[in-house]
N, C-alpha and C positions, 0 to 999 in steps of 0.2 A: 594503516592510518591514512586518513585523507591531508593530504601536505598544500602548501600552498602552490608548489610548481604543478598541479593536477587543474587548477582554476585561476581565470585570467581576473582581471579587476573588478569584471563585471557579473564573478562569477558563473561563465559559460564556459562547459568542459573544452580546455583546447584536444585539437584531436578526433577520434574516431567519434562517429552522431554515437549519440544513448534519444533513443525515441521512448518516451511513457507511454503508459497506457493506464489512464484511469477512470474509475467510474462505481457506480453503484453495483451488489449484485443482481445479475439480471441485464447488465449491460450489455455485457457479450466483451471483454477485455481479455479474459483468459482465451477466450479459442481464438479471437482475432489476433492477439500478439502474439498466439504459438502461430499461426499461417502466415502473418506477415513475416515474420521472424524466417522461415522459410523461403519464404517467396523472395526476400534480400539477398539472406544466402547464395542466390545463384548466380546472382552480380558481384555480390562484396563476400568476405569474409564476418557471419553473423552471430551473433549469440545471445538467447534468450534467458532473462535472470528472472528470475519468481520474488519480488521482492515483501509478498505478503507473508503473512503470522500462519495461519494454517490453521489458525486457534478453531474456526467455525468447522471446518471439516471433520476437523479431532472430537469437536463434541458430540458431534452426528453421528460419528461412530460408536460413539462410547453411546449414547443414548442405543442404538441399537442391540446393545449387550442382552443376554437374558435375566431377567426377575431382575437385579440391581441396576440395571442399563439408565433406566429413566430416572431414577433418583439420583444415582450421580450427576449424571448431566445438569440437574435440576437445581444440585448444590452449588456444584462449578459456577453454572451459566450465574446464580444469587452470589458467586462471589464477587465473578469478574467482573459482573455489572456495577455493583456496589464501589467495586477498584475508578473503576471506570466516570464513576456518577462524581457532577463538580460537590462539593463540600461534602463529601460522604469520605467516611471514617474506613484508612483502608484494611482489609480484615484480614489481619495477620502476617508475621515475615513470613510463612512459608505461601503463601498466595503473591503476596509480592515479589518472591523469591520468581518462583513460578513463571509472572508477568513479565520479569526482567530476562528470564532467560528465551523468552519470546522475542525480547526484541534484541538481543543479542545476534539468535538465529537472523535476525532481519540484519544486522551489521557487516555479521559473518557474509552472507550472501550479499551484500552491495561490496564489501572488499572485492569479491566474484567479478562483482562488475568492472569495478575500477581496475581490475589485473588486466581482465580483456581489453578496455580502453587502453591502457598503457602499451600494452601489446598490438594494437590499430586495429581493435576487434569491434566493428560495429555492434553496439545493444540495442535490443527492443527488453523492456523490462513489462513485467503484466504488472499493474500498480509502480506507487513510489512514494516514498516516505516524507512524511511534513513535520516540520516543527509547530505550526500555527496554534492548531485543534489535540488540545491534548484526550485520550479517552474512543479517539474513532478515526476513521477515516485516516489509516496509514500513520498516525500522532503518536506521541510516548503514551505507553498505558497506565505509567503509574503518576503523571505531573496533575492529572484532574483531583485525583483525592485528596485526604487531609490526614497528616502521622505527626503523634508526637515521637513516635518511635525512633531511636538514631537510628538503629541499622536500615529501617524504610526508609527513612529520610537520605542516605547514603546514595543509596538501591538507585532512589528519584534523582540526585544531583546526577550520576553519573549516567544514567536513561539520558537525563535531560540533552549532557551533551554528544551522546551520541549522535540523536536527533538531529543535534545543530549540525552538527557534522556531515552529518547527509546532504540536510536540507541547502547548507553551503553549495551543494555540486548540482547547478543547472543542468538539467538535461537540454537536449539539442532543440526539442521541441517536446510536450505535453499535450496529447491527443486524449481530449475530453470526453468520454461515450456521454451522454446526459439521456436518460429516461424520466420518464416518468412512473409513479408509483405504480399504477394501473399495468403497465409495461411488465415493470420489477417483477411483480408480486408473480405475474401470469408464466413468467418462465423460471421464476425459482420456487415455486408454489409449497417447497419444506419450509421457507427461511419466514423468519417473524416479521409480518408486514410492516407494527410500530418500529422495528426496527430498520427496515427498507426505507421508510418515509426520513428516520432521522438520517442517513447515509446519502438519501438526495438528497436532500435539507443541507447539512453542512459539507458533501462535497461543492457545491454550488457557490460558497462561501470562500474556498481555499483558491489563494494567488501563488502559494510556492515562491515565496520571495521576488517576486517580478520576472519568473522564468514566463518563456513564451507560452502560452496555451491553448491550443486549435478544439472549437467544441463542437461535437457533431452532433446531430441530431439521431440517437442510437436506436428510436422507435422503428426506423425506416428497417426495409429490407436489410439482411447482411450481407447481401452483395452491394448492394446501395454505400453502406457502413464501409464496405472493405475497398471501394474504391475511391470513396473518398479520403480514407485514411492514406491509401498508397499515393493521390497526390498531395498530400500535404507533406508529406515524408518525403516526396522529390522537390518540393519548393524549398525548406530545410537544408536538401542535405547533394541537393544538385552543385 
């Protein structure tokens, strides 16, 4: 559980940095928090936490299956959007079921976090979880839709406050990758562009409760990206 001796007034982790790393896909967050993450390691004691759903990978796969591959995927992809979409009717407890146990994994591995933190294990996390935006961008997946259902409706209160519970724990600093569409598209060339648009679109939107947030311009070179990242990370945490 996240307790209140883990977070000071202002809620900023006392203790070991937690560095984020977020952005659209296409950023480059994943390969630069795994290298930084490394590259810390050899001064400090580091540990990298995965703090995303994994849901997009999963589907990738599954679409790739033979003769059923793309139909599933097809179903999934129309439900979880639907979960996802603000006044859309969410379809079903076992889809909700499903969604929850999504973000549960996400809970599971921020506890991850917080053991190392307590432990004075610096983190770099790839992503980090918001309460703001429900439906995208790291949010609970099930507070966007709409249940008369009790048991969905449960599912939703208790998502909700896992979320808060995250979202309570500042990271040290918030390392922004920011692209552009044109950017996105070109290096994740499988993923759905209207989908890339809305993920720059409302990452651009999120404050993370007034945690600090450093944005870099993620077009540029990745050596460009990675050194810039490395000094924002020493202003932080020198």
């Amino acid at each position: 559980m996240v307790t209140g001796s883990m977070v000071d007034a202002a809620h900023k982790v006392v203790g070991a940095p937690i560095i984020a790393f977020i952005g659209c896909d296409g950023s480059g967050k994943s390969t630069l928090s795994v290298e930084v993450a490394d590259i810390l390691n050899k001064t400090r004691q580091t540990s990298l936490v995965y703090l995303g759903l994994g849901s997009g990978d999963i589907g990738r796969r599954i679409q790739q299956l033979p003769f059923i591959g793309p139909t599933i995927e097809r179903v999934l992809s129309r439900k979880a959007k639907k979960t996802r979409t603000p006044g859309e009717n969410i379809p079903g407890v076992l889809t909700a079921f499903v969604v929850f146990l999504f973000s549960c994994k996400r809970f599971f591995a921020f506890k991850k976090l917080l053991k190392g933190h307590q432990n004075n294990i610096q983190i770099v996390t790839d992503r980090y979880p918001q309460a703001e935006l429900a439906g995208c961008c790291d949010g609970p997946g099930l507070s966007a839709g709409r249940t008369q259902n009790p048991i969905i409706a449960w599912l939703v209160c208790i998502e909700k406050r896992l979320y808060q519970k995250m979202a309570s724990v500042h990271p040290t600093v918030i390392i922004f990758l920011d692209v552009d569409l044109q950017t996105a598209a070109a290096r994740k060339p499988d993923h759905n562009v209207d989908l890339l648009a809305t993920k720059i679109e409302k990452t651009r939107m999120l404050r993370f409760d007034g945690a600090p947030i450093e944005k870099i311009d993620a077009r540029q070179s990745y050596a460009a990206v990675k050194e810039q990242a490395l000094a924002i990370i020493e202003k932080y945490t020198a």
